[in-house]
C-alpha positions as CSV (number, residue, x, y, z in Angstrom):
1,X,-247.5,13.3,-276.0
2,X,-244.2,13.5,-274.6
3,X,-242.1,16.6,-275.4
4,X,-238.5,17.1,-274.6
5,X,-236.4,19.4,-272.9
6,X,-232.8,18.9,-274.4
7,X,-234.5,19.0,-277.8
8,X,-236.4,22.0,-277.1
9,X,-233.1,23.4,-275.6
10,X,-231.0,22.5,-278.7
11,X,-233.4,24.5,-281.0
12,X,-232.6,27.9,-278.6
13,X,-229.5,27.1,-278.9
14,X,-229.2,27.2,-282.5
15,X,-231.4,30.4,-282.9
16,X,-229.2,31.9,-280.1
17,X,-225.7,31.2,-282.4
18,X,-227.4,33.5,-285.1
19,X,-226.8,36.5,-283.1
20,X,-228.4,39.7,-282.5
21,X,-231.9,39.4,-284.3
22,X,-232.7,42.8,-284.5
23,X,-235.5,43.6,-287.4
24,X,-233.9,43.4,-290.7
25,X,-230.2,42.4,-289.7
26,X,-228.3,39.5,-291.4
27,X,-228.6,38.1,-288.6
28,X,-232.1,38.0,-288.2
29,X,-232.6,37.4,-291.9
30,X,-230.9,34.2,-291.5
31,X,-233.0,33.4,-288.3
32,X,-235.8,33.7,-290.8
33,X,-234.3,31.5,-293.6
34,X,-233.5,29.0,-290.8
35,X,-236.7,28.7,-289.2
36,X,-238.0,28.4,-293.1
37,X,-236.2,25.5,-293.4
38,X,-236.9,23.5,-289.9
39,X,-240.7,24.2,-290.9
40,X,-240.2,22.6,-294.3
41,X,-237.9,19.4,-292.5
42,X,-240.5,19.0,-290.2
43,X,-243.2,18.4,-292.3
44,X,-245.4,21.6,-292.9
45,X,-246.7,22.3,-295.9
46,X,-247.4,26.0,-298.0
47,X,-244.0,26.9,-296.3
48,X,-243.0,30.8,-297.5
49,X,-241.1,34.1,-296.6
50,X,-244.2,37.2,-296.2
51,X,-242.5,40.3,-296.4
52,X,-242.7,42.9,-293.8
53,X,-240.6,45.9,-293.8
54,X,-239.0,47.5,-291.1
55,X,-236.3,50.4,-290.0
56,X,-233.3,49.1,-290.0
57,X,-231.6,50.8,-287.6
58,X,-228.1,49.9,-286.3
59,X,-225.6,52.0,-284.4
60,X,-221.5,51.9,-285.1
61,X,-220.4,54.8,-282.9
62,X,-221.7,55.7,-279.3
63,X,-219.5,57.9,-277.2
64,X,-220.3,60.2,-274.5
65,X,-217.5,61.9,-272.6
66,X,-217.0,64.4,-270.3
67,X,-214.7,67.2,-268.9
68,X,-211.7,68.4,-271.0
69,X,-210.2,65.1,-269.3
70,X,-212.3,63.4,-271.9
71,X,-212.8,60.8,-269.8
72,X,-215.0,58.3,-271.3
73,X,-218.6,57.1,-269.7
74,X,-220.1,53.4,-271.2
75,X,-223.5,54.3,-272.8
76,X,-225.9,52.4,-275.1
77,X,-227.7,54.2,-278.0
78,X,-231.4,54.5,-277.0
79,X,-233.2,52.4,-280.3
80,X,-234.5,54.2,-283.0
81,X,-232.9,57.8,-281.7
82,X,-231.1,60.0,-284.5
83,X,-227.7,60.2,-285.8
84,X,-224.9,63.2,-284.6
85,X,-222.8,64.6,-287.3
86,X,-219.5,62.2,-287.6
87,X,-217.5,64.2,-285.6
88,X,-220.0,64.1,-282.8
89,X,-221.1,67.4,-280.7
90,X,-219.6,69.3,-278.0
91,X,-222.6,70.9,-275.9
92,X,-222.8,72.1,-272.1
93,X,-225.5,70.1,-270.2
94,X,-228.6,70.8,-268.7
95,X,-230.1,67.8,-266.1
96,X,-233.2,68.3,-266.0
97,X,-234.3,65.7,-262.8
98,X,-236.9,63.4,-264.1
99,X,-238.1,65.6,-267.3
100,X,-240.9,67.6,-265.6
101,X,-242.8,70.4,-267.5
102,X,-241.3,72.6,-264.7
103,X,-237.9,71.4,-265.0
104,X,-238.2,72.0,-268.6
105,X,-239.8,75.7,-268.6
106,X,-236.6,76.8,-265.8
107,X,-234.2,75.6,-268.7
108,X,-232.5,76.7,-271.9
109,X,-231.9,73.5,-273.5
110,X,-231.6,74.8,-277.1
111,X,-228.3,73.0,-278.2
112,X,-227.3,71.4,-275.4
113,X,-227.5,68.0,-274.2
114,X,-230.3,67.3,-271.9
115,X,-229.4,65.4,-269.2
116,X,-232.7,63.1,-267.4
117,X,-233.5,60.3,-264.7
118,X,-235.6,57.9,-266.4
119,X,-237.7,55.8,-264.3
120,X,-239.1,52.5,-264.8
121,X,-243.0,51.3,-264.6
122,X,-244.0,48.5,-262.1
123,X,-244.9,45.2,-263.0
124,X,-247.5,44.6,-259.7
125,X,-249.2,40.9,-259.0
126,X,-251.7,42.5,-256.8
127,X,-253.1,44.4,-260.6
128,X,-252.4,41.0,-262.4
129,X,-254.3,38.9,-259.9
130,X,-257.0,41.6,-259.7
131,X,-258.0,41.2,-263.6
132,X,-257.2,37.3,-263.6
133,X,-260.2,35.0,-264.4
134,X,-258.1,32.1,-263.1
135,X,-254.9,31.5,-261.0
136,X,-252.6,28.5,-260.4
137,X,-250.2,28.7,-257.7
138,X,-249.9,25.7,-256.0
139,X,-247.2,26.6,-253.8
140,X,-248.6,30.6,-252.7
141,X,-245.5,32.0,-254.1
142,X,-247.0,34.7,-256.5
143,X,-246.8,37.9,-254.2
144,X,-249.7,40.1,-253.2
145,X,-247.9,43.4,-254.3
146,X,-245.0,44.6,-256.5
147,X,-243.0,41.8,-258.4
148,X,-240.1,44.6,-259.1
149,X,-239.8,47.0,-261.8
150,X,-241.6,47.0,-265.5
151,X,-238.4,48.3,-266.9
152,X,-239.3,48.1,-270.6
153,X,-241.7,50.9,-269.6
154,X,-240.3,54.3,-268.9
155,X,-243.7,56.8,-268.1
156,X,-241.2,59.7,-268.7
157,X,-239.9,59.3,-271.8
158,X,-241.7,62.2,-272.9
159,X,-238.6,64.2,-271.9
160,X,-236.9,62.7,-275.1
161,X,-239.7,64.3,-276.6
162,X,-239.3,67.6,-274.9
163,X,-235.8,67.8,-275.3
164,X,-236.6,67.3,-279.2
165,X,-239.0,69.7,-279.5
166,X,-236.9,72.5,-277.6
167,X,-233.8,71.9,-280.0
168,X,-231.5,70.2,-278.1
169,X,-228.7,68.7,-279.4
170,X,-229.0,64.9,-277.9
171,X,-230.4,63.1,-274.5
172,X,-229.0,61.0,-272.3
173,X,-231.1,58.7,-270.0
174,X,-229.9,58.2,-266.4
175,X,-230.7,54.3,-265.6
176,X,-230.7,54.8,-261.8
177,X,-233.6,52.8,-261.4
178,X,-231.7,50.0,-263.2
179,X,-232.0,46.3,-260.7
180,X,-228.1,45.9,-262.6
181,X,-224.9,47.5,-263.5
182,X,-224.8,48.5,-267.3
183,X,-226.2,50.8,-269.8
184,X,-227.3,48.3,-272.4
185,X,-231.2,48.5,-272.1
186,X,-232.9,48.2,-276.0
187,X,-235.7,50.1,-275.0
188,X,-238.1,51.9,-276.6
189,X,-238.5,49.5,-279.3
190,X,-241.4,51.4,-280.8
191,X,-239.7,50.8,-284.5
192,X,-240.4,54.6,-285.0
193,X,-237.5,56.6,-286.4
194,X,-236.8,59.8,-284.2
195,X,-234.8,62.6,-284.9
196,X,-232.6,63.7,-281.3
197,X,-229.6,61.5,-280.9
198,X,-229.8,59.6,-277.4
199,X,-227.9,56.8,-275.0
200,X,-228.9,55.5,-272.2
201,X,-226.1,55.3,-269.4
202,X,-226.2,52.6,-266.2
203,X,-226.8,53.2,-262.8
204,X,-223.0,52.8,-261.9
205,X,-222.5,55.8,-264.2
206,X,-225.4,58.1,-263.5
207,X,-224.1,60.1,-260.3
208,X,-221.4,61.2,-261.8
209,X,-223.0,62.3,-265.0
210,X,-225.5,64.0,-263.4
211,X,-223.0,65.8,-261.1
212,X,-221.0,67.1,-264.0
213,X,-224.2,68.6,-266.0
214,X,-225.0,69.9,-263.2
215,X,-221.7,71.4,-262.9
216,X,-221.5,72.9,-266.5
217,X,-218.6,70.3,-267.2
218,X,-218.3,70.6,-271.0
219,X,-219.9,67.1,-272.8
220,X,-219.3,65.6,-276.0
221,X,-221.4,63.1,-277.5
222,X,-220.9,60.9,-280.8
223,X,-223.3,58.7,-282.1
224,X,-223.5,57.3,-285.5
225,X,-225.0,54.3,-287.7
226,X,-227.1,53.5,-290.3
227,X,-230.7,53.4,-291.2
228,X,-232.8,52.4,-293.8
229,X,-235.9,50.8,-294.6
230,X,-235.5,46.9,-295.5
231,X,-237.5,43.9,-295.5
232,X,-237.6,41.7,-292.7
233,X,-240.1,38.6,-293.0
234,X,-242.8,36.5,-291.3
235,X,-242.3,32.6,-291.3
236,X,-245.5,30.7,-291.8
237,X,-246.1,26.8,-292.6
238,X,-249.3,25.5,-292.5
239,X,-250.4,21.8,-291.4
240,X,-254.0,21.0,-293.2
241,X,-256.5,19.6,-291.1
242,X,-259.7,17.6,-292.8
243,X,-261.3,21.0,-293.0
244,X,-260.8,24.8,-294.4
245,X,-261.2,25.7,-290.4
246,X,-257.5,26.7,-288.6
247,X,-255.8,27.2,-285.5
248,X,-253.2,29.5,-285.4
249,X,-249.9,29.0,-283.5
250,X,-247.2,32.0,-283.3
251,X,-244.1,33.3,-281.7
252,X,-241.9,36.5,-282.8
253,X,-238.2,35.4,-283.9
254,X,-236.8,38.8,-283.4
255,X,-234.8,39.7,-280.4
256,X,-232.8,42.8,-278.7
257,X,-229.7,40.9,-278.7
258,X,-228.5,37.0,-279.0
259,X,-231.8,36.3,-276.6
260,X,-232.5,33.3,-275.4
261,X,-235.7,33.9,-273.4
262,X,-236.9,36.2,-275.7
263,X,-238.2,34.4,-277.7
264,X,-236.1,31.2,-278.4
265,X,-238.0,29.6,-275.8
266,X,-241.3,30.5,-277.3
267,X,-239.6,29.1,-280.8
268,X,-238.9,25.8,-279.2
269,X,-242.2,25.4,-278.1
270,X,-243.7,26.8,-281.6
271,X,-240.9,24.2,-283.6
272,X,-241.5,21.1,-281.0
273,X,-245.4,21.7,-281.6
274,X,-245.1,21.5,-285.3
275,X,-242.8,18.4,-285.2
276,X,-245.7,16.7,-282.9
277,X,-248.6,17.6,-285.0
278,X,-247.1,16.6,-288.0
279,X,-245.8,13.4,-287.1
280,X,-249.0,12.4,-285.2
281,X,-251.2,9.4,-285.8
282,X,-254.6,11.1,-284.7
283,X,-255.1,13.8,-287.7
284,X,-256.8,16.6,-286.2
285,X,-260.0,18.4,-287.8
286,X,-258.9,21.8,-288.1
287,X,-255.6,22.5,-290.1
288,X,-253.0,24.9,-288.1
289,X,-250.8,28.0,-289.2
290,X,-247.7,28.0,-287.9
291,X,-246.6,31.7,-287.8
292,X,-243.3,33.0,-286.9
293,X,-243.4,36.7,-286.6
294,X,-241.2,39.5,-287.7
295,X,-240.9,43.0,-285.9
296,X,-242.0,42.3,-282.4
297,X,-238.8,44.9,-281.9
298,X,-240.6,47.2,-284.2
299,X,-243.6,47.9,-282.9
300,X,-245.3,44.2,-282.6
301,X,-245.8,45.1,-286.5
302,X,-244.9,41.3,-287.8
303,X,-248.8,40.0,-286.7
304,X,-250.1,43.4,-287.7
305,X,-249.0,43.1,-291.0
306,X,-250.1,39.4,-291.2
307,X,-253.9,40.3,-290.0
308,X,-253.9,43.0,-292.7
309,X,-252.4,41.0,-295.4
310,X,-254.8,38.1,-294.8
311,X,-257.7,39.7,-293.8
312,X,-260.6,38.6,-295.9
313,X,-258.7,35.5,-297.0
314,X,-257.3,33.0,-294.2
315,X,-257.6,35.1,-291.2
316,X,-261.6,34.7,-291.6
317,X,-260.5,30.7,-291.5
318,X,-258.9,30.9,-288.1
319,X,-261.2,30.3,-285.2
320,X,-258.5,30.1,-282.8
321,X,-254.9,31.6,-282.1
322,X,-252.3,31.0,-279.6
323,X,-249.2,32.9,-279.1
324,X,-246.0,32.0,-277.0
325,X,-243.0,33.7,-275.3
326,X,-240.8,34.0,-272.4
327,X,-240.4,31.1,-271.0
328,X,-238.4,32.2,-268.2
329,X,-236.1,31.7,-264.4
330,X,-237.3,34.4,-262.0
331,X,-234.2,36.8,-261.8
332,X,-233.4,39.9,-259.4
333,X,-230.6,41.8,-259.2
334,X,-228.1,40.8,-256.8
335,X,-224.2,41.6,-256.0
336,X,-221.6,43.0,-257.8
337,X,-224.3,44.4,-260.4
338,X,-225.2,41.5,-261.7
339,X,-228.5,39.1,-261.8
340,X,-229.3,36.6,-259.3
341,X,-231.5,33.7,-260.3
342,X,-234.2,33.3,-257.6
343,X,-234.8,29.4,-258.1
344,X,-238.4,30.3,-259.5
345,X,-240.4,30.3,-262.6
346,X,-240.9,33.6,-263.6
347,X,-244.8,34.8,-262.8
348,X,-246.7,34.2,-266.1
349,X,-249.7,35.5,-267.6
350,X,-251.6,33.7,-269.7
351,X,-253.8,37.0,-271.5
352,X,-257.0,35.3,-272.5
353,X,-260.1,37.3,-273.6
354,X,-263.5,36.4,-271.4
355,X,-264.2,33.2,-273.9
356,X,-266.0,30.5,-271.5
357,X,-264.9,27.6,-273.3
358,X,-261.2,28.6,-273.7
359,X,-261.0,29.5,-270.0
360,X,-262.6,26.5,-269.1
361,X,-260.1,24.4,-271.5
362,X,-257.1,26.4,-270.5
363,X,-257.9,26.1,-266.5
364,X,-257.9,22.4,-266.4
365,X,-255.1,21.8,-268.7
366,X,-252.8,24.2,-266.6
367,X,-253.5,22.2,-263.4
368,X,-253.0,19.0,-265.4
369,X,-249.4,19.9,-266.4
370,X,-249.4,21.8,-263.3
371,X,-247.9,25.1,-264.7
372,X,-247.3,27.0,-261.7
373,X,-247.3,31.0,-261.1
374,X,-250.2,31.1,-263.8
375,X,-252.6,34.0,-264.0
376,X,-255.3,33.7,-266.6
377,X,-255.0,37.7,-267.2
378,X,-258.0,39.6,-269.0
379,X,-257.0,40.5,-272.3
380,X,-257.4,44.0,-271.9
381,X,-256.2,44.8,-268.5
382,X,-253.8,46.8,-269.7
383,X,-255.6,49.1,-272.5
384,X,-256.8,48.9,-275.9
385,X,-254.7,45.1,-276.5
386,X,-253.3,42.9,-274.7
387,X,-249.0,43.8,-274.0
388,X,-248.4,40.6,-276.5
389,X,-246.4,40.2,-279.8
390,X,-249.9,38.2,-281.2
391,X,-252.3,40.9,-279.9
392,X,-253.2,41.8,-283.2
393,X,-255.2,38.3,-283.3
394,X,-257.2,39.6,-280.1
395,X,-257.8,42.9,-281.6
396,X,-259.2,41.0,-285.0
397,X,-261.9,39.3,-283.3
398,X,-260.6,36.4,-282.8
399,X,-260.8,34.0,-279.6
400,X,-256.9,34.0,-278.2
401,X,-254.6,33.0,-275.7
402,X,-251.2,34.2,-275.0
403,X,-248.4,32.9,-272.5
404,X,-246.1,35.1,-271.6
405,X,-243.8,36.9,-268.5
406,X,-241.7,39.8,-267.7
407,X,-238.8,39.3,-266.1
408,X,-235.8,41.8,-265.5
409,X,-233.7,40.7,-268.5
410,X,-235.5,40.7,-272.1
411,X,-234.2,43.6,-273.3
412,X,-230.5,43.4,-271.8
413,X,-227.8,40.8,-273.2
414,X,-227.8,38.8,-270.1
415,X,-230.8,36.8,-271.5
416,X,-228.8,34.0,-271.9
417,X,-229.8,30.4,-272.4
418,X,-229.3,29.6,-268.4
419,X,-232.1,31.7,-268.3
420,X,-234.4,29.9,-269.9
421,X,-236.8,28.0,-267.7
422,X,-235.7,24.5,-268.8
423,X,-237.9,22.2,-266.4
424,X,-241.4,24.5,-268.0
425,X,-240.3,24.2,-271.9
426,X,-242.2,20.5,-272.0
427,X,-245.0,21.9,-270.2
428,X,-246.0,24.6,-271.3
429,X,-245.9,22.8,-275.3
430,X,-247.6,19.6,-273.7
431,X,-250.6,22.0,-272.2
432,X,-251.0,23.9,-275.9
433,X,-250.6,20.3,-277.4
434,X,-253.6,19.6,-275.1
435,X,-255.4,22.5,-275.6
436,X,-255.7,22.3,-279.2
437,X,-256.4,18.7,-279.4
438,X,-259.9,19.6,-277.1
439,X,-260.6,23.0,-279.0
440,X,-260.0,21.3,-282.2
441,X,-264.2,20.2,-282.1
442,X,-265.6,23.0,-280.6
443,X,-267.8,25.0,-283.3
444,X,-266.4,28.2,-283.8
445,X,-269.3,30.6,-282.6
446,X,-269.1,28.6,-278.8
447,X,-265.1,29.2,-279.0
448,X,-265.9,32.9,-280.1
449,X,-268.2,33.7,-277.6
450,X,-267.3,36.3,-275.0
451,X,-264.6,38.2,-277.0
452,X,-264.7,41.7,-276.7
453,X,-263.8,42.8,-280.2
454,X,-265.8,41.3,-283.2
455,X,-264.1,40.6,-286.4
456,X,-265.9,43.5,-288.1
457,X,-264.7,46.0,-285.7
458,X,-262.5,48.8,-286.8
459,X,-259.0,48.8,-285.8
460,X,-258.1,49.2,-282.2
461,X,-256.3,52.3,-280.7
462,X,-252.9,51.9,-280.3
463,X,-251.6,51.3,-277.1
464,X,-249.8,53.5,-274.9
465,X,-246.5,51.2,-275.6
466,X,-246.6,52.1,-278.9
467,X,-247.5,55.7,-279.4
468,X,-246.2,57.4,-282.5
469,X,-243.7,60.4,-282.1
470,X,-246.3,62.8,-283.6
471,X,-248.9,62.3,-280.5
472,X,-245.5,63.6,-277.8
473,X,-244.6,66.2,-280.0
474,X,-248.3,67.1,-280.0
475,X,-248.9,67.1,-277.0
């Protein structure tokens, strides 16, 4: 089977034009209704809209200034943070370094804006290839040690938290540790509602915000929008195979902003798989669920709520599931404040559960299409589930693979199509293509055997990503 990159590059580019495809905007709603519809032309049958609802949460008004100068600083409304009255609120400061317990018991923060530097986890290949079961890297590229910053982690937002439970007024999150200029980072995207307004403000920014609340320079800070619970929706089509046994193939259409990496490219690879099994001559045995999910921005709830809504019913059908995203150029930050491709893929991790068969399967189709900076990453290297929009399908029971990277720009509007690693879009859809034509035999216990979780298992803990308010304010 031969798959093609323009093709795969003129879907991204059409789920790109929608917009930003945050859960339950127009935007995203049409993403839905559009995907709906390429499902249906391609060929899939049982094609339908699953509801799954979600905080709609969408700022209008972020302003932070400082000094009776009023002079304005560029700041991004962390997601999912409260409102301030219209009018906004005019508060002295208090910077609090990096949030500390100690910092926090020296301070009065009661009304007052809290003031923190936020720091960033680390994405390390020296962990990664530590837990990997396999690795291909042809050319020795893949680093012993740190890759660079996790920045969609930050270990101390607890002093968001802090400065909520000690009444202050609103945050603001000092991105010094930022590989970029800007302040436009859509992180935490938990999907949890939170009461202390908050924005995030870039590196470029930070010294001089932190030098004026340290100063007692007066602050005022505005931010408004809207929020509302709404219905956003999973997209599933279905191809029947000559028995009730099904492979499940899935990909989140949500995004921070117009993305193009996240997760168009995954899309494209979802889209060109369905158009190849549909329109194949060699009918396969098992039928496959094509599933594109809602909500990875809220939470990763889109596969949730498909594994409790089908629970009992297809999800005991599906011996198999395989997600994808991020297909993605290697990116650091360079001059000016901007990114700087590196000329490299992006290290990927392909989280697979210790399932002999699929490992073995998955080893030698990755040399094959020679997919290179591959880690075959234990599922659970990272906690209770794997740090993957289909985790969920791990976490059921059920034998799983997911392909996925990290790099610097997922959650920033630079993830543009350049981005996307065009040359890997055919290969990493031909070695899936392969993967489920030689899984598509294998009885179902010998896929299943290995995996950590059973299918009768009660619900896994949530992982530290995705911790609900109530356990901070706890704790």
């Amino acid at each position: 089977m031969t798959f093609s990159a323009a093709s795969m590059l003129d879907e991204i580019g059409r789920i790109v034009s929608f917009g930003i495809r945050r859960p339950g905007y127009d935007e995203g709603l049409k993403t839905e209704q559009h995907l709906l519809d390429r499902f249906s032309e391609i060929g899939l049958g049982d094609t339908r809209l699953e509801p799954v609802p979600v905080n709609y949460w969408r700022p209008s008004t972020t302003r932070l200034t400082v000094s009776d100068a009023a002079v304005d600083i560029p700041c991004f409304a962390v997601p999912y943070t409260g409102w301030t009255p219209d009018a906004g609120v005019s508060a002295k400061a208090v910077y609090v370094e990096d949030g500390s317990d100690e910092a926090f018991e020296a301070a009065d923060v009661s009304g007052k804006l809290v003031v923190a530097d936020m720091q960033f986890g680390e994405l390390n290949a020296a962990h990664l290839k530590g837990g990997s079961r396999f690795i291909h890297d042809p050319g020795g590229t893949i680093p012993d040690g740190p890759l660079h910053c996790a920045n969609w982690l930050i270990p101390n937002f607890r002093a968001y938290y802090e400065a909520w439970k000690r009444g202050a007024s609103g945050f603001v999150g000092l991105l010094g540790e930022m590989p970029i200029d800007g302040c436009e980072l859509y992180v935490p995207y938990d999907g949890f509602l939170k009461k202390t307004p908050a924005a995030w403000v870039g590196r470029e920014h930070a010294a001089a915000v932190r030098s004026a609340a340290t100063g007692g320079e007066p602050f005022r800070f505005n931010s408004t929008g809207e929020g509302r619970t709404v219905d956003s929706h999973n997209v599933v089509g279905i191809l029947p195979g000559r028995t009730d046994e099904y492979i499940l193939l899935t990909c989140h259409h949500d995004a921070p902003f117009a993305s193009a990496v996240e997760d168009g490219s995954g899309l494209s690879v979802l889209l060109a798989l369905a158009k190849a099994f549909a329109q194949s001559g060699e009918p396969l045995e098992r039928g496959l669920v094509f599933l594109a999910s809602s909500g990875h921005f809220h939470g990763g709830i889109g596969c949730r709520e498909f594994v409790a809504k089908h629970k009992g019913g297809l999800l005991e059908k599906i011996v198999a599931a395989i997600g994808v995203e991020h297909i993605a150029e290697e990116a650091q930050g360079g001059e000016g404040g901007q990114y700087v491709k590196t000329g490299q893929a992006e290290t990927r991790a392909l989280f697979v559960d210790n399932t002999p068969e699929l490992l073995r399967v998955l080893e030698e189709e990755v040399q094959r299409v020679d997919l290179s900076r591959t880690l075959a990453v234990d599922a659970y290297l990272f906690g209770s589930e794997p740090p993957c929009d289909s985790a969920p399908f791990f976490t059921a029971g059920i034998p799983s693979v997911c392909h996925i990277s990290g790099p610097l720009y997922l959650f920033d509007p630079q993830d543009t199509i350049e981005m996307v690693r065009q040359e890997d879009l055919p290969k990493v859809a031909e070695l899936f293509y392969r993967v489920i034509r030689r899984i598509d035999r294998v009885p179902a216990d010998a896929l299943a055997n290995g995996t950590t979780r059973q299918r009768n298992d009660p619900p896994a803990d949530p992982p530290p990503w995705f911790l609900p308010p109530e356990f901070f304010l706890a704790n």
